[in-house]
VOTORVEX-857078 format. One record per residue: residue number from 1; residue in one letter; x, y, z of N, C-alpha, C, O, CB in turn. Coordinates in nm, 2 decimals, always signed. Glycine has a CB too. Layout:
N
REC    k  r    n.c1    n.c2    n.c3   ca.c1   ca.c2   ca.c3    c.c1    c.c2    c.c3    o.c1    o.c2    o.c3   cb.c1   cb.c2   cb.c3
REC  NUM  A       X       Y       Z       X       Y       Z       X       Y       Z       X       Y       Z       X       Y       Z
...
END
This chain:
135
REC    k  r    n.c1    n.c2    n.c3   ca.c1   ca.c2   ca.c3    c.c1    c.c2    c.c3    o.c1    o.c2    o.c3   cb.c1   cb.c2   cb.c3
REC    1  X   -3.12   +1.44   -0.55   -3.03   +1.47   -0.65   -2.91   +1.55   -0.60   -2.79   +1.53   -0.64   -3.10   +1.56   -0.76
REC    2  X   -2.95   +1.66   -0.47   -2.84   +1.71   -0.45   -2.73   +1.61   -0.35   -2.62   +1.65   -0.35   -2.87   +1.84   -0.41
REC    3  X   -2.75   +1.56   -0.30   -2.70   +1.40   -0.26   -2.59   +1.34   -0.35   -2.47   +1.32   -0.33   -2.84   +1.30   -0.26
REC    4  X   -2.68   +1.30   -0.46   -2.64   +1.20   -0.56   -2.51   +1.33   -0.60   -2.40   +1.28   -0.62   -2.79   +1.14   -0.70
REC    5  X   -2.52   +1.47   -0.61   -2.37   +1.53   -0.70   -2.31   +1.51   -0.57   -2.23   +1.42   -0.58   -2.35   +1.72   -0.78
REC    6  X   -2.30   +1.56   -0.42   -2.22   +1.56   -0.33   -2.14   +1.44   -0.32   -2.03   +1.45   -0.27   -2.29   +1.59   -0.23
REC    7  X   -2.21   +1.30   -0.37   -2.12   +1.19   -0.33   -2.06   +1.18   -0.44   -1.95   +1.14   -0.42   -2.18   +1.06   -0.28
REC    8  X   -2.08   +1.21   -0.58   -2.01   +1.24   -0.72   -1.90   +1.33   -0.69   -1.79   +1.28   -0.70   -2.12   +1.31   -0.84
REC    9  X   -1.93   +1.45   -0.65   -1.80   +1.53   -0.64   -1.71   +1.48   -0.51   -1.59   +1.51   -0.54   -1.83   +1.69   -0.62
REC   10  X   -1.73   +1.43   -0.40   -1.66   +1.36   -0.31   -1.58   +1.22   -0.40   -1.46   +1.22   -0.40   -1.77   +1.33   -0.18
REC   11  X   -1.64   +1.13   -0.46   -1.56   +1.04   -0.51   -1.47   +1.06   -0.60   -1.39   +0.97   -0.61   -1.61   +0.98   -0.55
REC   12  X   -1.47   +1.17   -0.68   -1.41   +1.24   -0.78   -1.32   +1.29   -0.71   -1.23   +1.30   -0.79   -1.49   +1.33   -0.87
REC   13  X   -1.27   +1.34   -0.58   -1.16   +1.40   -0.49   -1.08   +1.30   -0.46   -0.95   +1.30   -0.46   -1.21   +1.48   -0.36
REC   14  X   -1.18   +1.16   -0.42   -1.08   +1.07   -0.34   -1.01   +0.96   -0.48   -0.91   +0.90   -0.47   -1.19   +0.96   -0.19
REC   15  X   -1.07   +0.97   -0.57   -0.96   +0.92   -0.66   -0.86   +1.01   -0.74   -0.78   +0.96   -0.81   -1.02   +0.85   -0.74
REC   16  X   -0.89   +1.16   -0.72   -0.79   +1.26   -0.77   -0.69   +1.28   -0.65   -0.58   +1.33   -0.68   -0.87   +1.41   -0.80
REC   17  X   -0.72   +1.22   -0.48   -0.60   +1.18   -0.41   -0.55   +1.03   -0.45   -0.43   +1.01   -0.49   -0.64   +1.21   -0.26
REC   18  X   -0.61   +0.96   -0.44   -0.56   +0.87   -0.48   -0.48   +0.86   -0.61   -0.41   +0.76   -0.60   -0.65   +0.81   -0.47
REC   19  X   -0.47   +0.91   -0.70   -0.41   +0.91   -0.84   -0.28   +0.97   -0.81   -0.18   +0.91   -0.84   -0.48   +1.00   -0.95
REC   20  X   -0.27   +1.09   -0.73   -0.15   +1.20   -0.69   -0.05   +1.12   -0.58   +0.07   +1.12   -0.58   -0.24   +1.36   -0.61
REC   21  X   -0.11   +1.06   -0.50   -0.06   +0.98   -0.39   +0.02   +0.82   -0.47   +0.12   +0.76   -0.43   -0.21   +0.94   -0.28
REC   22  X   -0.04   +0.80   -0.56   +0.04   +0.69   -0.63   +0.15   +0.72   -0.72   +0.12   +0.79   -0.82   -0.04   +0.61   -0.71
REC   23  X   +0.26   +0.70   -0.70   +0.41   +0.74   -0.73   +0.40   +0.68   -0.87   +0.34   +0.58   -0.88   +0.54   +0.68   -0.62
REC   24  X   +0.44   +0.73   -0.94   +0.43   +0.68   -1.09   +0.64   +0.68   -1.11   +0.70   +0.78   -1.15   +0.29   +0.84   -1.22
REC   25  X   +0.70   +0.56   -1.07   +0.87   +0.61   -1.11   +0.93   +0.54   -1.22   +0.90   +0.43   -1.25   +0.97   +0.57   -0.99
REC   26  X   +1.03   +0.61   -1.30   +1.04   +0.56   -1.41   +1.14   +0.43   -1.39   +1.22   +0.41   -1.30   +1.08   +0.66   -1.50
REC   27  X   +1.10   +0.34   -1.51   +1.20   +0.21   -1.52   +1.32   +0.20   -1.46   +1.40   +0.28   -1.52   +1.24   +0.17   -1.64
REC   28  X   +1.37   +0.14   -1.39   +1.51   +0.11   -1.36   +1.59   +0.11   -1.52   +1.53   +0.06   -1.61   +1.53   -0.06   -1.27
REC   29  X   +1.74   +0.19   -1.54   +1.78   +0.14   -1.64   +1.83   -0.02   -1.68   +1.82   -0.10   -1.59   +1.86   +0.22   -1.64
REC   30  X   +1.85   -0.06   -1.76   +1.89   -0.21   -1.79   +2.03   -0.18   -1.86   +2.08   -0.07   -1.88   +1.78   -0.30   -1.90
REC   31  X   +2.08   -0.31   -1.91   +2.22   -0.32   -1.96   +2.24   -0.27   -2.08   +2.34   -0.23   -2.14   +2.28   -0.45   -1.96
REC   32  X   +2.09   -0.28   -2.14   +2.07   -0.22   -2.27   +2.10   -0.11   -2.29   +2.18   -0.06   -2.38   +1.95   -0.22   -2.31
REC   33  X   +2.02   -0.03   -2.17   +2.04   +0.12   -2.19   +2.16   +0.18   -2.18   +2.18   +0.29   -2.22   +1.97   +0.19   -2.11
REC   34  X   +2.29   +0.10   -2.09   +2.42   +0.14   -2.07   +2.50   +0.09   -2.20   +2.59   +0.17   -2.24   +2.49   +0.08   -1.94
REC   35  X   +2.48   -0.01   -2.27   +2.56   -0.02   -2.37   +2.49   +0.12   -2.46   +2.56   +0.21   -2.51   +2.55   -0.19   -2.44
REC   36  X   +2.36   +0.13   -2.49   +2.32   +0.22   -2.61   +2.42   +0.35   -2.56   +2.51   +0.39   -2.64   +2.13   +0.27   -2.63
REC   37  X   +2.41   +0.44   -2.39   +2.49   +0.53   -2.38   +2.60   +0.56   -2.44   +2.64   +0.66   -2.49   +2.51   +0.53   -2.30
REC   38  X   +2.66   +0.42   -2.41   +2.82   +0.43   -2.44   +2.86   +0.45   -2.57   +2.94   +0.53   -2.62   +2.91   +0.30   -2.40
REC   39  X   +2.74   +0.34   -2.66   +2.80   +0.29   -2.82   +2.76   +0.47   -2.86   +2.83   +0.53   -2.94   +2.67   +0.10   -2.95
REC   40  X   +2.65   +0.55   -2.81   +2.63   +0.70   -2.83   +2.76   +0.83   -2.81   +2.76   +0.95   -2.85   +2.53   +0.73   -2.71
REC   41  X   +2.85   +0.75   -2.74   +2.97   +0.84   -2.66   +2.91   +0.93   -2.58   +2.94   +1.05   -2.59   +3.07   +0.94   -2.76
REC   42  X   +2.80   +0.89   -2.48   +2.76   +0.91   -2.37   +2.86   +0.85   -2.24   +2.81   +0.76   -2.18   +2.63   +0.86   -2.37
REC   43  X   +2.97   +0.89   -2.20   +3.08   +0.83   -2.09   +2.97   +0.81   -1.97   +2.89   +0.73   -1.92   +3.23   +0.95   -2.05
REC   44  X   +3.02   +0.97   -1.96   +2.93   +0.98   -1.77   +2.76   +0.94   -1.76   +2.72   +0.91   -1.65   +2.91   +1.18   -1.71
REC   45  X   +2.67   +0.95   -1.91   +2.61   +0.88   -1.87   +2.56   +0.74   -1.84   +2.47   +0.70   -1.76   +2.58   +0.91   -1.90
REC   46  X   +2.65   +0.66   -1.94   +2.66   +0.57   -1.94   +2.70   +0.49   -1.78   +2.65   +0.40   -1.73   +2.74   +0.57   -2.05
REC   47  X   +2.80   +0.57   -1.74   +2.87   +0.55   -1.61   +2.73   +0.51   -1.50   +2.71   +0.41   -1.43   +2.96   +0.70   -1.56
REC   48  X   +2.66   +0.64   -1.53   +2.58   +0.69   -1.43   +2.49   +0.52   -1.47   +2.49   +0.44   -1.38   +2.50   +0.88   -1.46
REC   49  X   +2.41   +0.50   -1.61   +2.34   +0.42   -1.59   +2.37   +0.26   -1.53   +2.28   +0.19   -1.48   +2.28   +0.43   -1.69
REC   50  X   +2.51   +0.23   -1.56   +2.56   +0.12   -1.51   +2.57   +0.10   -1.37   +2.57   -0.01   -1.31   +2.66   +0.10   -1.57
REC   51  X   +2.59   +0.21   -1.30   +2.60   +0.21   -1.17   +2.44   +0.13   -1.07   +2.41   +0.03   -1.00   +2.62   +0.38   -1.15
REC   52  X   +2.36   +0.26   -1.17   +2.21   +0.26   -1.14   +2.13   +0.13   -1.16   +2.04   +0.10   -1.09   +2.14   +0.36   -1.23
REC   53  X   +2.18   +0.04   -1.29   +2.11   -0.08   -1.33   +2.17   -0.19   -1.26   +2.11   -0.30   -1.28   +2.11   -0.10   -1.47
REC   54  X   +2.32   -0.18   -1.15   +2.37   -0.30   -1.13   +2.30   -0.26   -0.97   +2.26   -0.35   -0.90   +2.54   -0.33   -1.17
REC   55  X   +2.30   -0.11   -0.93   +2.19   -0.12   -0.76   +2.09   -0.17   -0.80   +2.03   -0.22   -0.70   +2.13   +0.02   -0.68
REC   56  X   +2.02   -0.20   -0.90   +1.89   -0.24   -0.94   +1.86   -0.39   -0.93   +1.75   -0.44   -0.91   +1.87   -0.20   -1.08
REC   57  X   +1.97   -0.42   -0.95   +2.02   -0.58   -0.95   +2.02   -0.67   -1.08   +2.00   -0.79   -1.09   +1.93   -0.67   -0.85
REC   58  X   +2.06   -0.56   -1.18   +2.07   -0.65   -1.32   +2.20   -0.76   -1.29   +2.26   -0.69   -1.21   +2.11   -0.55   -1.47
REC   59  X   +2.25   -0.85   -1.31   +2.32   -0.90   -1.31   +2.45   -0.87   -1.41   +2.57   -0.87   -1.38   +2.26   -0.97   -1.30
REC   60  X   +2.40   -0.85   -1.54   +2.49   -0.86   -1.63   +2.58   -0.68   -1.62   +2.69   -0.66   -1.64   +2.41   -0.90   -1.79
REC   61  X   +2.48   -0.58   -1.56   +2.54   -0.49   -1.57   +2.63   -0.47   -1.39   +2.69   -0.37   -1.33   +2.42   -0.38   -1.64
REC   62  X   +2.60   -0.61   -1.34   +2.67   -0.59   -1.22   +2.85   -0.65   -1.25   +2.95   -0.61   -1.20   +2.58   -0.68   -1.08
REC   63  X   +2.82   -0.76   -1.36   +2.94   -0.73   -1.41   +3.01   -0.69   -1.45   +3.12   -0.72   -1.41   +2.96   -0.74   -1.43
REC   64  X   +2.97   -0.61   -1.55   +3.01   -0.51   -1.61   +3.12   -0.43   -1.52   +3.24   -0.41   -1.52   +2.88   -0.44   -1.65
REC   65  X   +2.99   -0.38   -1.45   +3.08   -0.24   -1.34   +3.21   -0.32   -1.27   +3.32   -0.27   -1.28   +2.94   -0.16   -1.18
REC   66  X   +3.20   -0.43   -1.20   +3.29   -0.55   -1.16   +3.41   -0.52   -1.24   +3.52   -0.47   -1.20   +3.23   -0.70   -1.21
REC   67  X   +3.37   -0.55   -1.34   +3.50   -0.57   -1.49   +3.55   -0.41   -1.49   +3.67   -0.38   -1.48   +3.40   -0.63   -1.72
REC   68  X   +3.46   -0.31   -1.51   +3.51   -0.16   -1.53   +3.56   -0.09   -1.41   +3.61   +0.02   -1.42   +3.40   -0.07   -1.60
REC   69  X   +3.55   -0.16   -1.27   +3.66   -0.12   -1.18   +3.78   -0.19   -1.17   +3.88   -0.13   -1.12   +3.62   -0.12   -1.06
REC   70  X   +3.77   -0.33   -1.22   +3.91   -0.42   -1.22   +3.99   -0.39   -1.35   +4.10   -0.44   -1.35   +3.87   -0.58   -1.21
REC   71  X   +3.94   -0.30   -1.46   +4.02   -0.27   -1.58   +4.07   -0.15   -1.61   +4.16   -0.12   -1.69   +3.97   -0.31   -1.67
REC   72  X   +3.96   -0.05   -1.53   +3.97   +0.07   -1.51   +3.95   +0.10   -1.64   +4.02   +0.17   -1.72   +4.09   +0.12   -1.45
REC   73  X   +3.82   +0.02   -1.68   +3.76   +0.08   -1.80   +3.64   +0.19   -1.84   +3.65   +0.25   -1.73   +3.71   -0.03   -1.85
REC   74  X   +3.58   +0.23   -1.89   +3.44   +0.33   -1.90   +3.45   +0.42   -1.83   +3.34   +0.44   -1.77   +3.30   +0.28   -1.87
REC   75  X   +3.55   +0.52   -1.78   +3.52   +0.57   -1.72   +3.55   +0.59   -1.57   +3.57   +0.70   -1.51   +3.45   +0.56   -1.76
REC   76  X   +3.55   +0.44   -1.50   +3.54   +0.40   -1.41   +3.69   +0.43   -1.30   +3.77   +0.46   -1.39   +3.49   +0.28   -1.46
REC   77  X   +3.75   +0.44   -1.21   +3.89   +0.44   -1.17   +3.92   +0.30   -1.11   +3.84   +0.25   -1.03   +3.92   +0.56   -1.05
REC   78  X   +4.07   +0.23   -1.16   +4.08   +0.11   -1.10   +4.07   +0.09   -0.94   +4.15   +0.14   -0.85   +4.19   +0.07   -1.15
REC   79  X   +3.96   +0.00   -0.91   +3.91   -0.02   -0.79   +3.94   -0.20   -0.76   +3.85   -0.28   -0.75   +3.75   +0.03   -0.79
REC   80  X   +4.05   -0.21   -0.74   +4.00   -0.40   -0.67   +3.89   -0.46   -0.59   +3.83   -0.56   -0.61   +4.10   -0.46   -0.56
REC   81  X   +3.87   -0.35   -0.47   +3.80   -0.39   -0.39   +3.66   -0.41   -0.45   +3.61   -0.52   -0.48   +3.82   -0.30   -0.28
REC   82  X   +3.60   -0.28   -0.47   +3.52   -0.25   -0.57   +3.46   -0.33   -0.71   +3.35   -0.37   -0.75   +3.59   -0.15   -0.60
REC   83  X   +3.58   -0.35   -0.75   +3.55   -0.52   -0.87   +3.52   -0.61   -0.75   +3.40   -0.58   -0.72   +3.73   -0.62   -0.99
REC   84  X   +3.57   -0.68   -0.68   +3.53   -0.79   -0.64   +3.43   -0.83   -0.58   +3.37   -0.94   -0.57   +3.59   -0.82   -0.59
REC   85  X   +3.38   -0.66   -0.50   +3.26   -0.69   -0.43   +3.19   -0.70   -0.55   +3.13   -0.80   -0.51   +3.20   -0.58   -0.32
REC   86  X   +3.15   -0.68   -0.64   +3.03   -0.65   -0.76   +3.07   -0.85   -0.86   +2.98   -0.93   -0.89   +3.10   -0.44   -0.91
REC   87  X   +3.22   -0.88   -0.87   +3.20   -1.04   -0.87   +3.13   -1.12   -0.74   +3.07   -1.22   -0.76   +3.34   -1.10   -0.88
REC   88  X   +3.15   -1.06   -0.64   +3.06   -1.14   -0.53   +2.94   -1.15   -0.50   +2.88   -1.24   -0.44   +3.09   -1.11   -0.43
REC   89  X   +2.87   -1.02   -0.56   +2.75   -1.04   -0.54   +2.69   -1.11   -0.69   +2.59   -1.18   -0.71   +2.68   -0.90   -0.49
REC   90  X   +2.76   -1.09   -0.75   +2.73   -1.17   -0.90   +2.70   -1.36   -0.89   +2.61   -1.44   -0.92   +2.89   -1.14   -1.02
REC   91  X   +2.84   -1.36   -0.82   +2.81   -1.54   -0.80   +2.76   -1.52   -0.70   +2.84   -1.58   -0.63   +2.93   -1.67   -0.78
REC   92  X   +2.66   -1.47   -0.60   +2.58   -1.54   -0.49   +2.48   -1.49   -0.53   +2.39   -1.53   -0.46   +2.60   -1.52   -0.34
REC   93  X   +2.41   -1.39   -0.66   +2.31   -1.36   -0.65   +2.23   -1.44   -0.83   +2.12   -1.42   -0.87   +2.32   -1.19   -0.60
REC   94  X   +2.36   -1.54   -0.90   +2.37   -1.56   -0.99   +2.32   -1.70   -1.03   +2.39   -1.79   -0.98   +2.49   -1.52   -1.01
REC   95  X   +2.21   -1.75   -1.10   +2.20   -1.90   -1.12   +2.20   -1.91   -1.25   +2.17   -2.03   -1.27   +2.08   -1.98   -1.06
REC   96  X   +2.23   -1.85   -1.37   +2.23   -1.88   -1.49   +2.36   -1.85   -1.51   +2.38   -1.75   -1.44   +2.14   -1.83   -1.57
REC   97  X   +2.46   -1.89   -1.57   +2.61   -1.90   -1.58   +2.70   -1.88   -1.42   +2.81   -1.83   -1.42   +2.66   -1.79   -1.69
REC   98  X   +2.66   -1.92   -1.35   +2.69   -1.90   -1.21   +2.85   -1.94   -1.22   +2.92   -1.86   -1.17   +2.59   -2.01   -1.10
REC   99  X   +2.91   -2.09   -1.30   +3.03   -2.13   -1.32   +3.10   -2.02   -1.39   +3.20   -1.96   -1.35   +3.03   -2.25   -1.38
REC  100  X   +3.04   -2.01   -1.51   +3.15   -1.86   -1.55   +3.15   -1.73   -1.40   +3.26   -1.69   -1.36   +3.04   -1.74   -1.74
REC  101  X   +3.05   -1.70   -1.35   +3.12   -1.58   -1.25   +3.19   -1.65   -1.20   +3.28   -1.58   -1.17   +3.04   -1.49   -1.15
REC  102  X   +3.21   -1.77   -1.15   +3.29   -1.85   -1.01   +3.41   -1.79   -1.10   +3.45   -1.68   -1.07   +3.29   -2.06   -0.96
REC  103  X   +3.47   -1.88   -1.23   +3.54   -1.85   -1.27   +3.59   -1.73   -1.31   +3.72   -1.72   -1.30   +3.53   -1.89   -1.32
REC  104  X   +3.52   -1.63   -1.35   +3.58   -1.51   -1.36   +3.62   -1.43   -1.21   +3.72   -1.36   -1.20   +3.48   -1.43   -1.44
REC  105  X   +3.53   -1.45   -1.11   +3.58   -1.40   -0.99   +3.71   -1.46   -0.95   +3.78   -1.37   -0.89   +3.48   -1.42   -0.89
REC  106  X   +3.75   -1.54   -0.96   +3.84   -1.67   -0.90   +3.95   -1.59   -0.96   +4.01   -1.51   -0.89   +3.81   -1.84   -0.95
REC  107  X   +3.99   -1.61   -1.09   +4.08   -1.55   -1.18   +4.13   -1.37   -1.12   +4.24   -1.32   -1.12   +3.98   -1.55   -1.35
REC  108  X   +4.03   -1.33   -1.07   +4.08   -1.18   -1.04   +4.10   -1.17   -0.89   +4.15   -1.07   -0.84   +3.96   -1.07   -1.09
REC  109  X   +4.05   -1.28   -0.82   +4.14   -1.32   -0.70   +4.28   -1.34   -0.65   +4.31   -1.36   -0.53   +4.11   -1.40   -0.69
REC  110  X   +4.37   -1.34   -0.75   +4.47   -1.36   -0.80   +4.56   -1.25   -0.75   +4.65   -1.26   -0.67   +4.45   -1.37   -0.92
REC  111  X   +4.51   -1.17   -0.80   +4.56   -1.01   -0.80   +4.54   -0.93   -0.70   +4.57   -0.81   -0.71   +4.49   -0.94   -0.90
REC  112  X   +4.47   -0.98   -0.57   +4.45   -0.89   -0.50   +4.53   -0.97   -0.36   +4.57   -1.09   -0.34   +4.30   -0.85   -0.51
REC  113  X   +4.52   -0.85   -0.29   +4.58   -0.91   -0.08   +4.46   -0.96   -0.06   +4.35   -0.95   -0.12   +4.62   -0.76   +0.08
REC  114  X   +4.49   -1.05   +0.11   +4.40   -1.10   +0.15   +4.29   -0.99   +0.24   +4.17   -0.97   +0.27   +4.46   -1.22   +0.21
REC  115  X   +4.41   -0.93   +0.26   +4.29   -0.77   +0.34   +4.17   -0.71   +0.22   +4.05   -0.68   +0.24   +4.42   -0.58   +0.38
REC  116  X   +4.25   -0.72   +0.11   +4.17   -0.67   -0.02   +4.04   -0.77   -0.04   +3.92   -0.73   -0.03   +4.29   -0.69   -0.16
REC  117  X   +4.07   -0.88   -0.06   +3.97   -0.95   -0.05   +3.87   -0.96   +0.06   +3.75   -0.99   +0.02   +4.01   -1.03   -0.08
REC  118  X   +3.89   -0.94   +0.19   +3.81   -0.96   +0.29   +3.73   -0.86   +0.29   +3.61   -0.88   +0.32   +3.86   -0.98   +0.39
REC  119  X   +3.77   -0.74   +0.25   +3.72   -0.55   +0.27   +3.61   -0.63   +0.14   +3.50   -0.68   +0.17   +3.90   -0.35   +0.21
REC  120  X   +3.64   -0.64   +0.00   +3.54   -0.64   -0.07   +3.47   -0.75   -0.05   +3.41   -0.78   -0.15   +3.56   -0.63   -0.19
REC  121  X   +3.46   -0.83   +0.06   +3.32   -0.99   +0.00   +3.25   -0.92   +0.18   +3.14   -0.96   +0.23   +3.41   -1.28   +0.00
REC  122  X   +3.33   -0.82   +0.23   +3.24   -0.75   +0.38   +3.14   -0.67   +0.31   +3.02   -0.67   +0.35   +3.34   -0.63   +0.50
REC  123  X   +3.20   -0.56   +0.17   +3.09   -0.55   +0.11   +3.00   -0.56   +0.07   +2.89   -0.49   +0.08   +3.09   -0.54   +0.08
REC  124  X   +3.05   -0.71   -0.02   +2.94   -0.73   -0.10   +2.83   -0.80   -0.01   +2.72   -0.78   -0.05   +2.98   -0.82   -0.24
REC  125  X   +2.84   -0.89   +0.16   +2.78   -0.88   +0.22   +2.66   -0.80   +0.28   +2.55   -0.84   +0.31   +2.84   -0.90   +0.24
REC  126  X   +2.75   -0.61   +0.28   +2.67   -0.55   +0.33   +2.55   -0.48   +0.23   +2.45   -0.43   +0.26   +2.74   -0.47   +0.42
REC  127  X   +2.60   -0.50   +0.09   +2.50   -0.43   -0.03   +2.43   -0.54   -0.02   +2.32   -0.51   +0.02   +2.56   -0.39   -0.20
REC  128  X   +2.46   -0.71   -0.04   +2.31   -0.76   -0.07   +2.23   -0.80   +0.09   +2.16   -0.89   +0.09   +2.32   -0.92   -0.18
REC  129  X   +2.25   -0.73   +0.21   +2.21   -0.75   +0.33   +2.11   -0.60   +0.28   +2.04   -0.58   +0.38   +2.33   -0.77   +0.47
REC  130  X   +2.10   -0.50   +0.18   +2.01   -0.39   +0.13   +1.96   -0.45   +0.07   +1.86   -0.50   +0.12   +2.04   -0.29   +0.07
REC  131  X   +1.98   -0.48   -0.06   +1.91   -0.59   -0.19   +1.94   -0.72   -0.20   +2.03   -0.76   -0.27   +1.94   -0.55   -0.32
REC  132  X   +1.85   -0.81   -0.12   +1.87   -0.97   -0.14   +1.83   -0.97   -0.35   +1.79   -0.89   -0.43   +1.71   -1.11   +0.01
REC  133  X   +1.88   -1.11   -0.32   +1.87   -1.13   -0.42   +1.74   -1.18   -0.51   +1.64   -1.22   -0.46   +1.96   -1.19   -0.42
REC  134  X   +1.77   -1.16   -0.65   +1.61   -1.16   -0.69   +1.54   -1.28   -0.68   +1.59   -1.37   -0.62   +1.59   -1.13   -0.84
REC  135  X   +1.38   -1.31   -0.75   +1.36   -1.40   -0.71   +1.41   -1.54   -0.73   +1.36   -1.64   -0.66   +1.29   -1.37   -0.73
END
C-alpha cells in the first residue's frame, strides 16, 4: 500500500510538471478582431492587432496593413516600401484571389522608384524566409 501512494503521489507531480511545462498561448488575433478594434475607436489597438495578425500570416489583414502604409490610413505613417513588401508577400503567399493581389500590387507599383521597389520585395523576401507560407 505504501508503494501503491508513493507511485500515486510521484505520478500526480509528473503530470503537475507536465501541465506547468505546457505553454497554454493565446489565439493569434484575426482580421475580425482588427476591424471590431477599429469599428470600437480602438486606433492603437487596432494598429497593434493588425500588425500582430498579418506576422501571423492572415492574409487579408496582411493587406490591409499593405493598403494602411500605402494610404497612410489607421493610424499607420505613409510607408511605400513597407506597402509593397506586405503586397508581396500577399501575392506569393496568396492562392485564393491571387489575380486581385497581382493587380492591386501592380497598380501601386506605379508610384514608387525602382530602388523603392527592390528595398521592399528584399523584404518581403526576408519576412517570408521567417514565415513561409501557409499550408
Amino acid at each position: 500500500m505504501v508503494i501503491v501512494k508513493a507511485v500515486m503521489r510521484w505520478l500526480a507531480v509528473i503530470v503537475m510538471l507536465m501541465m506547468a511545462s505546457t505553454s497554454v498561448t493565446a489565439q493569434s488575433p484575426t482580421y475580425n478582431d482588427v476591424m471590431k478594434a477599429y469599428s470600437m475607436g480602438d486606433v492603437a489597438g487596432g494598429m497593434r492587432l493588425l500588425r500582430q495578425s498579418a506576422e501571423t500570416g492572415d492574409t487579408d489583414s496582411q493587406w490591409m496593413l499593405g493598403t494602411a502604409y500605402a494610404m497612410s490610413r489607421t493610424g499607420f505613417p505613409q510607408d511605400p516600401i513597407e506597402a509593397m513588401k506586405w503586397f508581396e508577400i500577399v501575392v506569393s503567399c496568396t492562392v485564393q484571389d491571387r489575380d486581385m493581389a497581382i493587380e492591386g500590387r501592380d497598380q501601386y507599383l506605379g508610384e514608387m522608384t525602382q530602388r523603392q521597389i527592390e528595398e521592399a520585395r528584399q523584404r518581403a523576401r526576408a519576412w517570408r524566409a521567417q514565415h513561409p507560407c501557409g499550408p
